[in-house]
C-alpha positions in Angstrom: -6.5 18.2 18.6 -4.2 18.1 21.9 -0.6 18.8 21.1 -0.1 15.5 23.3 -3.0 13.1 22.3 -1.8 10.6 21.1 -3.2 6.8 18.7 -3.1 3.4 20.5 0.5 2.9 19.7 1.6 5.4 21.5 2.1 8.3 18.4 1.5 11.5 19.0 -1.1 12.7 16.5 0.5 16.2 16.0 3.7 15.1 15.2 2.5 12.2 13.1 0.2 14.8 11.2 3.2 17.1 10.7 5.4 14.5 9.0 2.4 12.8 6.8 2.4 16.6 5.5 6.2 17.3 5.1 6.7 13.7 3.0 3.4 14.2 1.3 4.7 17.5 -0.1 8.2 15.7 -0.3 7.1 12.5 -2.8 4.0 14.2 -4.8 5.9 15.2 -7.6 7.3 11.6 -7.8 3.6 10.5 -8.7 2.8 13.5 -10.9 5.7 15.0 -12.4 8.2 13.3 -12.4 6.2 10.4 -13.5 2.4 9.8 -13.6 0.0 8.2 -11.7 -3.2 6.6 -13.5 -5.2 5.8 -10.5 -9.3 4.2 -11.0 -12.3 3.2 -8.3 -10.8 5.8 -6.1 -14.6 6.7 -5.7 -14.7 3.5 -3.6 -12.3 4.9 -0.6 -14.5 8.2 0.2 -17.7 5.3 0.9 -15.3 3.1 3.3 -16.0 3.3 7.1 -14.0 5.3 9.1 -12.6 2.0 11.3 -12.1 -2.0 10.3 -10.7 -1.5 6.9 -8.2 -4.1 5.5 -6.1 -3.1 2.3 -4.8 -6.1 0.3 -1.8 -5.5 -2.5 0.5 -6.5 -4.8 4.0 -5.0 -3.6 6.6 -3.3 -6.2 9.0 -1.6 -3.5 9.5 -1.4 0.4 8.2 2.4 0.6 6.9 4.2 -2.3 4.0 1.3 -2.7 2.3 2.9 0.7 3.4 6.5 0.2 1.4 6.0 -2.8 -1.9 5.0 -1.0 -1.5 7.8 1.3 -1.6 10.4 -1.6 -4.7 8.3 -2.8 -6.6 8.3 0.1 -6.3 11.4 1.4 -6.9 12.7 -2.1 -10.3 10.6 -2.4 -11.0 12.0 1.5 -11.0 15.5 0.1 -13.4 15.3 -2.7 -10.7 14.3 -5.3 -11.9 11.1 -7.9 -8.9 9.5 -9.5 -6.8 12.2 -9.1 -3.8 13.6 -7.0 -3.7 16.9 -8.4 -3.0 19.9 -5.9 -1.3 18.2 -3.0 -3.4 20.6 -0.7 -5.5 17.4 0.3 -2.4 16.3 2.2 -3.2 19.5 5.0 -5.6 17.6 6.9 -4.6 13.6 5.9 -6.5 10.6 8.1 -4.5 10.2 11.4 -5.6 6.8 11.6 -4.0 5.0 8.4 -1.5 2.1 9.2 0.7 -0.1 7.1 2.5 -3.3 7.7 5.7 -3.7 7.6 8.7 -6.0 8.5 10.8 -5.1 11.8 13.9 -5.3 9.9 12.9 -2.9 7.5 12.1 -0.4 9.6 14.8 -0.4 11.6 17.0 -0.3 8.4 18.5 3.6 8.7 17.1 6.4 10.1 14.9 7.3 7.4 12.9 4.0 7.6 12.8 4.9 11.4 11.3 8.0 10.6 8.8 6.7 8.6 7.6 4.3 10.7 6.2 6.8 12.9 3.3 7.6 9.8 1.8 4.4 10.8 4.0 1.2 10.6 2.7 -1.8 12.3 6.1 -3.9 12.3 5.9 -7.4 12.5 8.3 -10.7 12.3 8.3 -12.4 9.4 8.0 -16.2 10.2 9.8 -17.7 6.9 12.7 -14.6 6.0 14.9 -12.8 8.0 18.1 -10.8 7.0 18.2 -12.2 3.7 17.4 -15.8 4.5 15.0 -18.9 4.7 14.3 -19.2 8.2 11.4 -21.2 9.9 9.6 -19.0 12.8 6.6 -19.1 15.5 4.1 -16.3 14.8 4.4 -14.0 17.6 0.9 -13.7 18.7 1.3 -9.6 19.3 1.6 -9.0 15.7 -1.6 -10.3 15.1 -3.0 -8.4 17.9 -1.5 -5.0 17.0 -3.3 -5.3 13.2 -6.7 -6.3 15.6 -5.8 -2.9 17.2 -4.8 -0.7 14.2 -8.2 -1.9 12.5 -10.2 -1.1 15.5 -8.6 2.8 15.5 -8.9 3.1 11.4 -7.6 1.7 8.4 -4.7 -1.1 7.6 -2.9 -1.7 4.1 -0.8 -4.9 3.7 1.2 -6.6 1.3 -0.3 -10.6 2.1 2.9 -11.6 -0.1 5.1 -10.8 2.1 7.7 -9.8 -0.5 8.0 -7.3 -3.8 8.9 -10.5 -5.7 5.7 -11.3 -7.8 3.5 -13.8 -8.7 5.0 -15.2 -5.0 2.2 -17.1 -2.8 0.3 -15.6 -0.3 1.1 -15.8 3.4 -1.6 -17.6 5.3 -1.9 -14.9 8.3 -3.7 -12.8 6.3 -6.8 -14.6 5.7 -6.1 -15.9 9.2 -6.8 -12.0 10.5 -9.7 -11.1 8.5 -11.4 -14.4 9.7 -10.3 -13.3 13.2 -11.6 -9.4 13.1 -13.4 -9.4 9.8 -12.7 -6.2 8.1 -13.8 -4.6 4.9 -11.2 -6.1 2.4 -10.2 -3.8 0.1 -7.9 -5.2 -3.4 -5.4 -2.7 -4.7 -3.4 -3.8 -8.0 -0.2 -1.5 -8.6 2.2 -1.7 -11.4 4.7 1.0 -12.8 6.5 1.5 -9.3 9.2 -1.6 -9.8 10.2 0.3 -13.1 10.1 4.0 -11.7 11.5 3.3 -8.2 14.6 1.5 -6.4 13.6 -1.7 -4.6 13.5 0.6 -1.6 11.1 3.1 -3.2 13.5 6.3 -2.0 15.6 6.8 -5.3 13.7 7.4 -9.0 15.1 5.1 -10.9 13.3 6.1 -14.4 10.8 9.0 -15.1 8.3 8.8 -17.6 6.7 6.2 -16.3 2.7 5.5 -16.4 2.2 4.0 -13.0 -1.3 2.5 -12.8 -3.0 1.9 -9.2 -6.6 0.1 -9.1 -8.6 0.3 -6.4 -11.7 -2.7 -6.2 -14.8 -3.3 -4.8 -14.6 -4.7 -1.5 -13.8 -8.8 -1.4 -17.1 -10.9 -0.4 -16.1 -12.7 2.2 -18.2 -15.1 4.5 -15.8 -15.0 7.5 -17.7 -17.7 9.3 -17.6 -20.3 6.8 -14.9 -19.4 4.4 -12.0 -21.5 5.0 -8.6 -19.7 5.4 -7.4 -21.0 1.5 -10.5 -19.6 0.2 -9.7 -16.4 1.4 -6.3 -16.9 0.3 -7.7 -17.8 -3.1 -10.3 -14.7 -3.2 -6.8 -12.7 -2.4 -4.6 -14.5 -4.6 -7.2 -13.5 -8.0 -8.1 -10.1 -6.4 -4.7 -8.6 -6.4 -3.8 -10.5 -9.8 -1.2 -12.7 -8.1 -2.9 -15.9 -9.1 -0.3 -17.9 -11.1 -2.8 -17.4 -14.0 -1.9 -14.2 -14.5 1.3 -15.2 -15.6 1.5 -14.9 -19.9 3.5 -13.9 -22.5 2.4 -10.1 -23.1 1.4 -9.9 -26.9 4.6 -7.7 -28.7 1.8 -5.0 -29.8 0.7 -4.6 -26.3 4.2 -3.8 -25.0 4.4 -1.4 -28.5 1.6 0.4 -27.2 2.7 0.7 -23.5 6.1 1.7 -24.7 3.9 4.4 -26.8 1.6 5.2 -23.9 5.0 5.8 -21.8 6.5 8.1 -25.2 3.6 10.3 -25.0 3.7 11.0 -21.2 7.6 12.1 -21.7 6.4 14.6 -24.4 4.1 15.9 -22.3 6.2 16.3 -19.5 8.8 18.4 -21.4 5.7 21.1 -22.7 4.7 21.1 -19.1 
């Protein structure tokens, strides 16, 4: 690889490589360690295409949600099934991962800044800014720099626009894969809004059992699905669906309160 070469957004690969390596080393023990990642269908990344992927999740917190998937994938990429163990996978990560992200976000401090340069694409959001409602035109280039992004690799987004759950789905998602049809890709994540900050930088409880899920690709008819069916298929995919919303049975939060017990234990004899 040229020291100079550089991705469609004007990166420079060597640079971007060396900091995907100094955070991966910097956050693993924050997945396994400090608290524990129980990841499943990981199988299903090392099978993707190398280009025209689209990632669709539930979001917990602004950061560590996509750290997260970086540790996966490149983990999967080496050989690894549901594991993250031996952070050595993170030597050689895929160049060509991006994430969305809002503009405000990443411009808030320097550390966001930073981390932009892994592989943000940052867009407007049309209905929040700064903390409020607000009522704004799409700018057509954000829809063009995710048509980009897909074209050069691999794209996770959060279609809710917000780590709030259960909150609707935003309509420019299934607006994009009918536009450039990509591989759609669920993820379901839990366990991060309880380890994390709402920012995803400070551990806010160890312990934890996080849980990320990774699913078979959406079947989508891009031609004649209409933008709420795709907004639907999302909606039930990434268990966002206001059907998902119950009462959790007392004896299953007993035996996640257990489950979370026993991990404690065995962090203290490791």
């Amino acid at each position: 690889m040229g020291l100079l070469k550089k991705n469609p957004f004007g990166h420079i690969l060597f640079l971007k490589k060396w900091l995907i390596r100094l955070f991966g080393l910097m956050t693993h023990r924050r997945y396994r360690g400090f608290n524990e990642l129980n990841i499943e269908g990981s199988e299903i990344i090392k099978n993707l295409p190398e280009t025209g992927v689209l990632f669709v999740s539930n979001h917990q917190t602004y950061f560590a949600d996509v750290v997260a998937m970086f540790h996966v994938f490149n983990a999967s990429l080496s050989g690894r099934v549901d594991s993250i163990k031996n952070v050595g996978y993170i030597w050689q990560p895929k160049l060509n991962i991006y994430y969305v992200a809002a503009k405000e976000t990443m411009k808030a401090g320097l550390l966001a800044r930073i981390l932009a340069y892994a592989g943000a694409i940052k867009v407007e959001r049309t209905w929040r800014s700064k903390g409020q409602d607000v009522k704004r035109k799409v700018n057509p280039d954000d829809s063009k720099n995710v048509g980009v992004a897909l074209d050069d690799g691999w794209v996770i987004t959060f279609p809710q626009g917000t780590t709030t759950p259960f909150k609707p789905i935003r309509k420019g998602t299934a607006h994009i894969i009918k536009q450039y049809k990509p591989i759609v890709v669920p993820i379901v994540i839990d366990g991060f809004r309880r380890s994390f900050d709402k920012k995803g930088l400070r551990i806010k409880k160890r312990g934890i059992l996080q849980s990320f899920q990774v699913k078979e690709p959406l079947e989508i008819d891009y031609e004649n699905d209409s933008v709420e069916e795709i907004v639907g298929k999302i909606e039930y995919a990434i268990e966002q669906h206001s059907s998902f919303l119950k009462v959790i049975p007392m004896e299953e939060l007993e035996e996640i309160e257990h489950l979370n017990e026993k991990r404690r234990y065995s962090y203290k004899e490791e």
